[in-house]
SEMARRO-622845 format. One line per 8 residues: number of its first residue (from 1); their letters; for each residue x, y, z of N, C-alpha, C. Coordinates in Angstrom, 1 decimal. Example, Ala and Ser with C-alpha at 12.3 -4.5 7.8 and 13.67 -1.06 7.14 Angstrom:
1) AS) 13.2 -5.7 7.8 12.3 -4.5 7.8 13.2 -3.3 7.8  12.8 -2.2 7.1 13.7 -1.1 7.1 12.9 0.0 7.9
***
This chain:
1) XXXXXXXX) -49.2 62.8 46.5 -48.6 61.8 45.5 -48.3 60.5 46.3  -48.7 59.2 45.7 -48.6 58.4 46.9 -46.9 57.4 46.4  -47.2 57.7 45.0 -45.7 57.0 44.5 -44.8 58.3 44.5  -43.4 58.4 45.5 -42.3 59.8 45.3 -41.2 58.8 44.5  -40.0 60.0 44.3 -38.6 59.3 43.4 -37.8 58.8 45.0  -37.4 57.6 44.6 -36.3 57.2 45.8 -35.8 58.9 46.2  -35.3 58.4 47.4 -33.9 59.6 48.0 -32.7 58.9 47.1  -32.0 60.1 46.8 -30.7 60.4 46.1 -29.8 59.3 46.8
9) XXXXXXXX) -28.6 58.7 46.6 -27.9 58.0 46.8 -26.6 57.8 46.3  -25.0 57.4 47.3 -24.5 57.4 46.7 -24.1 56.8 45.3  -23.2 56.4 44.6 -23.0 55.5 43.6 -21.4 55.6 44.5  -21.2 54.1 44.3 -20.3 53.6 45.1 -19.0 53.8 43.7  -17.7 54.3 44.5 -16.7 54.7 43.4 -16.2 53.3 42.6  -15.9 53.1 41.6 -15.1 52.2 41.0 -13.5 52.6 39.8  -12.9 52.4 40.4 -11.5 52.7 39.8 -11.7 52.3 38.1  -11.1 53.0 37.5 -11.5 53.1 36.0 -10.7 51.8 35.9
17) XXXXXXXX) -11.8 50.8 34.7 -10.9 49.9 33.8 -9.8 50.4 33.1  -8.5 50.0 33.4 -7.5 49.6 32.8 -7.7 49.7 30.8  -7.3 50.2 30.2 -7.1 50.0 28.6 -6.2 48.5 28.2  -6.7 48.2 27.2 -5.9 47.2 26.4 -4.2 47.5 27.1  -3.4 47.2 27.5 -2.1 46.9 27.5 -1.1 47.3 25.7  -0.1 48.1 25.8 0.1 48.6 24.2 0.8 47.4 23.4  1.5 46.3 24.4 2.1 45.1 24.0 0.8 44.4 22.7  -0.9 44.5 23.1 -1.6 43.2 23.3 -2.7 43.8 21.8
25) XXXXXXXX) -2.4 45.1 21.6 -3.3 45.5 20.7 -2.4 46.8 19.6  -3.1 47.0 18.2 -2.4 48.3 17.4 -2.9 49.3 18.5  -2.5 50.2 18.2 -2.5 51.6 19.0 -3.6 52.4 18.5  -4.4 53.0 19.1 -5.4 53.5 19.0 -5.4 54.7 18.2  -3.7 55.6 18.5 -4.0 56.7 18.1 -3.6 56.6 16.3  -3.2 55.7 15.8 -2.4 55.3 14.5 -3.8 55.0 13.5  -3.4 55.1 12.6 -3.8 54.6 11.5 -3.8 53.2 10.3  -2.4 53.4 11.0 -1.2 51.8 10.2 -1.5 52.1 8.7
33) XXXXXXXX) -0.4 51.6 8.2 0.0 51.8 7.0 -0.4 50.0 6.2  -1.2 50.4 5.0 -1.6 49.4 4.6 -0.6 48.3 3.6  -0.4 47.3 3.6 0.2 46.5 2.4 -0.6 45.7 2.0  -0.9 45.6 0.9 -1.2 44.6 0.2 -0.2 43.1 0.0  -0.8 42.1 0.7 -0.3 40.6 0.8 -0.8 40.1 -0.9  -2.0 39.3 -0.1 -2.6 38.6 -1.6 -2.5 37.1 -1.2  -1.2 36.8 0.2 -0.3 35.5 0.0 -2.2 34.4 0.5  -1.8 33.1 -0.2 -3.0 32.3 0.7 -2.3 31.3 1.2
41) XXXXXXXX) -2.4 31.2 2.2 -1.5 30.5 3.5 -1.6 29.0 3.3  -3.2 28.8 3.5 -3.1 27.5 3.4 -4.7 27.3 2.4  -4.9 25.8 1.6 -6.3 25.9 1.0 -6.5 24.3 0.9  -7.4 23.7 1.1 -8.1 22.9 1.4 -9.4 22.5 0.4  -9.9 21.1 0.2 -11.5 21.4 -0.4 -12.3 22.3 0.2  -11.9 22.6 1.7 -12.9 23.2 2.7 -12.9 24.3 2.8  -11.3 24.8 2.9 -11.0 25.6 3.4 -10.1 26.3 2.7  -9.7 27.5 2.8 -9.1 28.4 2.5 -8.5 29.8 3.4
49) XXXXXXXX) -7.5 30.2 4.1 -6.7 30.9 4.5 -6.0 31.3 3.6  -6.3 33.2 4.2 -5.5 33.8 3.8 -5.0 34.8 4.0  -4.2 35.7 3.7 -3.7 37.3 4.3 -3.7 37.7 2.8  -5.0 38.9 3.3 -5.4 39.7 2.1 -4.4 41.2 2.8  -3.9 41.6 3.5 -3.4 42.5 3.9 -2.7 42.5 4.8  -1.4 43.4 5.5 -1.0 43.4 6.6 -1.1 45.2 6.9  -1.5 45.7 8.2 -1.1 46.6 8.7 0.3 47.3 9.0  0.8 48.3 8.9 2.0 48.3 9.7 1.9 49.3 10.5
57) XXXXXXXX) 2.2 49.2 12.0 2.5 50.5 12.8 3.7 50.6 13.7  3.4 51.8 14.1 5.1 52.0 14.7 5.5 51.1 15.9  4.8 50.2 16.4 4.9 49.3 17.8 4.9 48.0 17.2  3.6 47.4 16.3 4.1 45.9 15.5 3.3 46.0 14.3  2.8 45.1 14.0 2.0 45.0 12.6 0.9 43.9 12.6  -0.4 44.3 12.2 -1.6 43.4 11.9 -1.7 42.7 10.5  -1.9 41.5 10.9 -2.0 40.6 9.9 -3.6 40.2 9.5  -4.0 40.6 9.0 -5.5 40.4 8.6 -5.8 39.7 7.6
65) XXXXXXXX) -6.5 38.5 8.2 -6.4 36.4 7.9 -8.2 36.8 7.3  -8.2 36.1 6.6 -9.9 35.5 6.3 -9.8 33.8 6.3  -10.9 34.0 6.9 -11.0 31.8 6.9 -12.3 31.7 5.8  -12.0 31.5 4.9 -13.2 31.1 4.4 -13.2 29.3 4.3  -14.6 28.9 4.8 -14.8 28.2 4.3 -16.3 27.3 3.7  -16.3 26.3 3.3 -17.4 26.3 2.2 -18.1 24.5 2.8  -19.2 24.2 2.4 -20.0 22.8 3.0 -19.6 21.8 2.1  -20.0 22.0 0.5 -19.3 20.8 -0.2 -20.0 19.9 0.6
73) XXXXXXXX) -19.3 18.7 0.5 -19.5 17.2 1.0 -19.8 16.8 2.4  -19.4 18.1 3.5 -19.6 17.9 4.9 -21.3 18.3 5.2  -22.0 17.3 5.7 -23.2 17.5 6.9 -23.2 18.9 7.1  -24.8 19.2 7.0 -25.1 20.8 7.7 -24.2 20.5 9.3  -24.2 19.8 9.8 -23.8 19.9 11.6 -22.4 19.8 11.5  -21.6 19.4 10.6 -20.2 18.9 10.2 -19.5 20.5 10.0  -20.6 21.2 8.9 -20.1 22.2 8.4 -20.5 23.4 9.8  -21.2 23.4 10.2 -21.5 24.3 11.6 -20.7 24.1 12.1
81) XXXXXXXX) -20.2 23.1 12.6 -18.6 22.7 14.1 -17.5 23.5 12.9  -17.3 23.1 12.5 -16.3 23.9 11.7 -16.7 25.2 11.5  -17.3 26.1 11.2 -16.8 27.4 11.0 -17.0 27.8 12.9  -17.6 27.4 13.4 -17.6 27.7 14.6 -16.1 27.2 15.4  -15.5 26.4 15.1 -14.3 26.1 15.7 -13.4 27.6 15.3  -13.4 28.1 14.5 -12.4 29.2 13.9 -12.7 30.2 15.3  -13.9 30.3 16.3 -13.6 31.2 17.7 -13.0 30.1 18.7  -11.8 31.2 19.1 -11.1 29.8 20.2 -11.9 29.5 21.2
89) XXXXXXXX) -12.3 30.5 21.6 -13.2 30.4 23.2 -13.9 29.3 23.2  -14.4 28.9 22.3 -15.5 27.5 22.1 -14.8 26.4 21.8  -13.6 26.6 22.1 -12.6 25.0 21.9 -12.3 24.9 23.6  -12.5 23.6 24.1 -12.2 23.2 25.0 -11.3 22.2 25.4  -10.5 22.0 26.4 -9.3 20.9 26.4 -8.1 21.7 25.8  -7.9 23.5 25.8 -6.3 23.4 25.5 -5.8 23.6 27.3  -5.1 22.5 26.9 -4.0 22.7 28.5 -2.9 21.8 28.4  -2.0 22.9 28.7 -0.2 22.0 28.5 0.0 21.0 28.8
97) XXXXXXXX) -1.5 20.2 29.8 -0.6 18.7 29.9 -1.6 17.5 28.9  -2.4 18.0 27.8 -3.0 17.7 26.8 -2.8 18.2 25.5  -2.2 17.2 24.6 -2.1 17.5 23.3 -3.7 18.9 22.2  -2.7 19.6 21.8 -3.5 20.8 21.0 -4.8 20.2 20.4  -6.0 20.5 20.9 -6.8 19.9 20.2 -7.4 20.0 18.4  -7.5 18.9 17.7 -7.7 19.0 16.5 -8.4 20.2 15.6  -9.5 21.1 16.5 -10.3 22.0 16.5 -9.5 23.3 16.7  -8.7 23.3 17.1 -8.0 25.4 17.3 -7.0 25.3 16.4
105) XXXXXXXX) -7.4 26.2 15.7 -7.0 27.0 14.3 -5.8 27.8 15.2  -4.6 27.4 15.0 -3.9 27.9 15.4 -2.6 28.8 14.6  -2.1 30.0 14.8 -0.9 30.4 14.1 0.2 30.6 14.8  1.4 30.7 14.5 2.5 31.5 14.6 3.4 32.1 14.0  4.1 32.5 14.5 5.6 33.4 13.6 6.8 32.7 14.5  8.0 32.5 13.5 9.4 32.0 14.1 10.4 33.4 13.2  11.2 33.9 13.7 12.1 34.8 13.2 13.6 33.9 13.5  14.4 34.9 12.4 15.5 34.2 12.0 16.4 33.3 12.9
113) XXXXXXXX) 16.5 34.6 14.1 17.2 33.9 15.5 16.7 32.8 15.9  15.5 32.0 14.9 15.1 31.3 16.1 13.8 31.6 17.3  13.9 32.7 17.5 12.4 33.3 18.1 11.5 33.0 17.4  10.1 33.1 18.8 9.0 32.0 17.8 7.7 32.6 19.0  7.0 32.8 18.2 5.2 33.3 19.3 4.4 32.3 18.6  3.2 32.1 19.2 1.8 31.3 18.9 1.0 31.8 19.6  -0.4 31.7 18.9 -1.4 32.0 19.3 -2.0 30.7 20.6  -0.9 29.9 20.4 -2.2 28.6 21.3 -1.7 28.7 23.0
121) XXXXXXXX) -2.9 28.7 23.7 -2.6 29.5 24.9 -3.2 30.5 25.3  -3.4 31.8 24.6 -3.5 32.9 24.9 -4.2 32.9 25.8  -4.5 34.2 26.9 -5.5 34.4 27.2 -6.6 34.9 26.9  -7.7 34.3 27.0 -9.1 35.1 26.1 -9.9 36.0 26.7  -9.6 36.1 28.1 -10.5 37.5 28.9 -9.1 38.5 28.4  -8.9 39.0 27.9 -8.2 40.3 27.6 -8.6 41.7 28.8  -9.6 41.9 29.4 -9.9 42.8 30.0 -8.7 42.5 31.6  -8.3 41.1 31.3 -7.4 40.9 32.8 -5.7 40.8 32.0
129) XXXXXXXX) -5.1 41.4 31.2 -4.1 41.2 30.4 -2.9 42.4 31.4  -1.9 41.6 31.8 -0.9 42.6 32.3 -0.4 43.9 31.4  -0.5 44.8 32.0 -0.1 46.2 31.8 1.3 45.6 30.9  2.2 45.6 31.8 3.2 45.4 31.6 4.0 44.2 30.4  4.4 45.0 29.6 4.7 44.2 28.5 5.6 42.5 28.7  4.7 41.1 28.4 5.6 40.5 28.5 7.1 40.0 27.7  7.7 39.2 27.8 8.9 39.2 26.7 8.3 38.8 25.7  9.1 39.7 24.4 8.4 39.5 23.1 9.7 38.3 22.3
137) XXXXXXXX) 8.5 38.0 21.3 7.9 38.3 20.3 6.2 38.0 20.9  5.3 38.5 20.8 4.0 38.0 21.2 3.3 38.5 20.0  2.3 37.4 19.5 1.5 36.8 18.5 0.2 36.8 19.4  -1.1 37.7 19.1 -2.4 38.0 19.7 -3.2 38.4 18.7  -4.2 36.7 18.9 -5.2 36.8 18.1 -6.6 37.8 18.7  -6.6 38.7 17.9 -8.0 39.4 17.8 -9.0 39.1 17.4  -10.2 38.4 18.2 -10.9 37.7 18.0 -11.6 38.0 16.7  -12.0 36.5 16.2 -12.7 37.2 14.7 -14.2 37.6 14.3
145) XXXXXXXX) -14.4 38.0 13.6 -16.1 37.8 13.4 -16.1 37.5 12.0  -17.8 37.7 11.4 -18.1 36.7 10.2 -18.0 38.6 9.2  -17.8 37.9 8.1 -17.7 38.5 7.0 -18.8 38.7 6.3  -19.5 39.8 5.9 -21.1 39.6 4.9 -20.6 39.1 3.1  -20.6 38.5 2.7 -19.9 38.4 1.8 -21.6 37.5 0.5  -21.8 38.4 -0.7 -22.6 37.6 -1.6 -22.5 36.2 -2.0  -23.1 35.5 -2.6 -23.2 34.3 -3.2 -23.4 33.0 -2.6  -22.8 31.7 -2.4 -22.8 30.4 -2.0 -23.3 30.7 -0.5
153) XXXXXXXX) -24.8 30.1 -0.2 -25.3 30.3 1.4 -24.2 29.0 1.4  -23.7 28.1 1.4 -22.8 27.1 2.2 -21.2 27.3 1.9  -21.4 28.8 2.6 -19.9 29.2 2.8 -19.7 30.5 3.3  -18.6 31.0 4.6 -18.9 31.9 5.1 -17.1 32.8 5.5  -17.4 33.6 5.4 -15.7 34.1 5.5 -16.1 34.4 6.8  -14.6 33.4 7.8 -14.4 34.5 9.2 -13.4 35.6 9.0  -13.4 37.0 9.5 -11.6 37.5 9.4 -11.4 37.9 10.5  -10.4 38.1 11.0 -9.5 38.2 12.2 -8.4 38.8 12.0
161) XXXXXXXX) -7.5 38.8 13.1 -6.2 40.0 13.1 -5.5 39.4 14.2  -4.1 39.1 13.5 -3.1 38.5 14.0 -1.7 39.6 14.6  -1.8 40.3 15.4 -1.2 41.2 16.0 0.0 40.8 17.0  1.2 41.4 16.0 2.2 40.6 16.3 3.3 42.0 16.8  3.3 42.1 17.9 4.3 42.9 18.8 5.8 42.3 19.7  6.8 43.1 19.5 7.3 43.8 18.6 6.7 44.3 17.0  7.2 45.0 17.0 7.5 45.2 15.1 8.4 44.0 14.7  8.9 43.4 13.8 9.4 42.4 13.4 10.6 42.7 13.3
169) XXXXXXXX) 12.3 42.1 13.0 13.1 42.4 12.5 12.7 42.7 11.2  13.6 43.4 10.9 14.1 43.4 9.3 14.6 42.4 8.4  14.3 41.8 8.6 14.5 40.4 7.0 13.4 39.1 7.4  13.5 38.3 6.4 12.2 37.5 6.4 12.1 37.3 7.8  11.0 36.5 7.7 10.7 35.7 8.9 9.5 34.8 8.2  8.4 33.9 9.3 8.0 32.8 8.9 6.3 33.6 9.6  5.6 32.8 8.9 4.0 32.5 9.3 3.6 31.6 9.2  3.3 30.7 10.5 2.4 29.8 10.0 1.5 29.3 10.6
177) XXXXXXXX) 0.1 28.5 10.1 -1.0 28.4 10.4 -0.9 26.5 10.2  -2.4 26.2 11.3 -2.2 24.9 11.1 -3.8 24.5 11.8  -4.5 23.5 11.1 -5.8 23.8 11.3 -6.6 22.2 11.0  -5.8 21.4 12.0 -6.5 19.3 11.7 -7.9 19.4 11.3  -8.5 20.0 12.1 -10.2 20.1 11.8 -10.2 20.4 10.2  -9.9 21.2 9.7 -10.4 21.9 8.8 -9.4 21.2 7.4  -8.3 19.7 7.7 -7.6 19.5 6.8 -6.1 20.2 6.3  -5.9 21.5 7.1 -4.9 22.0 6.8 -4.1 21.6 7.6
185) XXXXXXXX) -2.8 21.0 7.2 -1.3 20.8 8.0 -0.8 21.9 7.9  0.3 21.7 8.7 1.3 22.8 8.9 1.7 23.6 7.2  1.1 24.9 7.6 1.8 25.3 6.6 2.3 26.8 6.5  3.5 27.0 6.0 4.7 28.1 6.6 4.8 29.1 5.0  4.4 30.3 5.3 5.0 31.2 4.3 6.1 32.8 4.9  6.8 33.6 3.8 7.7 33.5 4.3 7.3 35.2 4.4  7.6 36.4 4.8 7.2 37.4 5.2 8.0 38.7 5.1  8.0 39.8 4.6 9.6 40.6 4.4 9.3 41.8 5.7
193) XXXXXXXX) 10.0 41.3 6.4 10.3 42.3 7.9 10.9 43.6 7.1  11.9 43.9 6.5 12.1 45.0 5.6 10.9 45.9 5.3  10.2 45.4 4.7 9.1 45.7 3.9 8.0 46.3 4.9  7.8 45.9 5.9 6.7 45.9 7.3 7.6 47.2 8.1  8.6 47.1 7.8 9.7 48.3 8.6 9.6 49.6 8.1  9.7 49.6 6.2 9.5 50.7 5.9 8.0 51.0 6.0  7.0 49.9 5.7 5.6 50.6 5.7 5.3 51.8 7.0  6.0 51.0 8.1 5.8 51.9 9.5 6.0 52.7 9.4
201) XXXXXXXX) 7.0 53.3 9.1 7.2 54.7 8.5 6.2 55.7 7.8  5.2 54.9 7.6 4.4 55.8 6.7 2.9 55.9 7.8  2.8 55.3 9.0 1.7 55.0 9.6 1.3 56.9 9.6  0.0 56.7 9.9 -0.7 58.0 10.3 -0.9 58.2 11.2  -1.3 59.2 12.2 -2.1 59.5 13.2 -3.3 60.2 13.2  -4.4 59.2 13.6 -5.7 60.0 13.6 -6.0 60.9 13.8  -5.2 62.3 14.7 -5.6 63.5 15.1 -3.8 64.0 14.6  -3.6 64.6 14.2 -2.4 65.6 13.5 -1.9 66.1 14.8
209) XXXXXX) -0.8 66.2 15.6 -0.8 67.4 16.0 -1.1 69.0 15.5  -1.6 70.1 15.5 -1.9 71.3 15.4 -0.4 72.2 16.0  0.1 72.9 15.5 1.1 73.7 16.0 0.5 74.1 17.2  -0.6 74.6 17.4 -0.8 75.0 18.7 -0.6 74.1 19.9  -0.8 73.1 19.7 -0.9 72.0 20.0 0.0 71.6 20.8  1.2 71.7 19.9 2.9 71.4 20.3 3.5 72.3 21.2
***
């Protein structure tokens, strides 16, 4: 045989990746308990935000946003920068000693005390995210993807998930979304922490414990 298999070799060890951090993501083992929103956050000739649903689990609750938006009167290249601004990673220039650029679709939540998270900031390699929980309230955008959705080719749903740990207090609190590119100002709706508290109560777990089990 004039071609043989290499000699055997080692494979050099690598210490296992780390998991998501439980602060930065829902919990794997859950199911979350669904609510029905409906609310539309913000709407625009362009655009339209909204929370067709919220999650609730026993650690915090997912907010699940659709961005739709539609060409109308903007340029094919007008309307491309725009639904492509809805991923942060492709926005450049956010840094604290420069104003938020007009392009990042940004959200947050303020609770009653006064406590307040935002998405603007984050970090976007997640695979480098501290174990260790930082001080909450923390607001982590789950990057989005596109929606298949029938009808108008010059219009495209993004949806994403706004994962907000803690779990919320119990009585209102605020959401809000703000988006210059896309014509939407600041705008705040109001949220029942109550409501997100009892849903958790009802979360599932994907595998049952089994008596044996226990």
């Amino acid at each position: 045989m004039f071609f043989e298999p290499p000699p055997a070799r080692e494979e050099p060890t690598r210490p296992p990746k780390p998991g998501l951090p439980a602060w930065s993501a829902p919990p794997a083992e859950e199911m979350g308990a669904v609510m029905v929103s409906g609310l539309a956050l913000a709407r625009t000739p362009n655009v339209a935000i909204t929370l067709p649903t919220i999650q609730a689990f026993s650690t915090g609750c997912l907010m699940n946003v659709d961005v739709v938006a539609r060409r109308q009167t903007l340029s094919p290249d007008d309307f491309q920068a725009l639904q492509l601004s809805v991923f942060p990673h492709l926005i450049t220039g956010v840094r604290a000693d420069r104003p938020i650029p007009d392009q990042l679709l940004r959200f947050g939540v303020r609770f009653a005390d006064g406590a307040k998270a935002t998405t603007v900031g984050q970090r976007l390699d997640r695979t480098q995210l501290p174990q260790d929980p930082p001080p909450g309230p923390q607001l982590s955008l789950l990057f989005p993807g596109m929606s298949m959705r029938s009808g108008d080719e010059d219009a495209g749903v993004m949806t994403m998930g706004l994962w907000l740990w803690p779990s919320p207090p119990r009585e209102s609190f605020e959401l809000a979304v703000e988006w210059p590119v896309g014509g939407v100002e600041l705008s705040i709706v109001e949220l029942d922490g109550a409501a997100i508290a009892a849903a958790a109560q009802q979360t599932v777990p994907y595998w049952p414990e089994s008596p044996q089990d226990g």
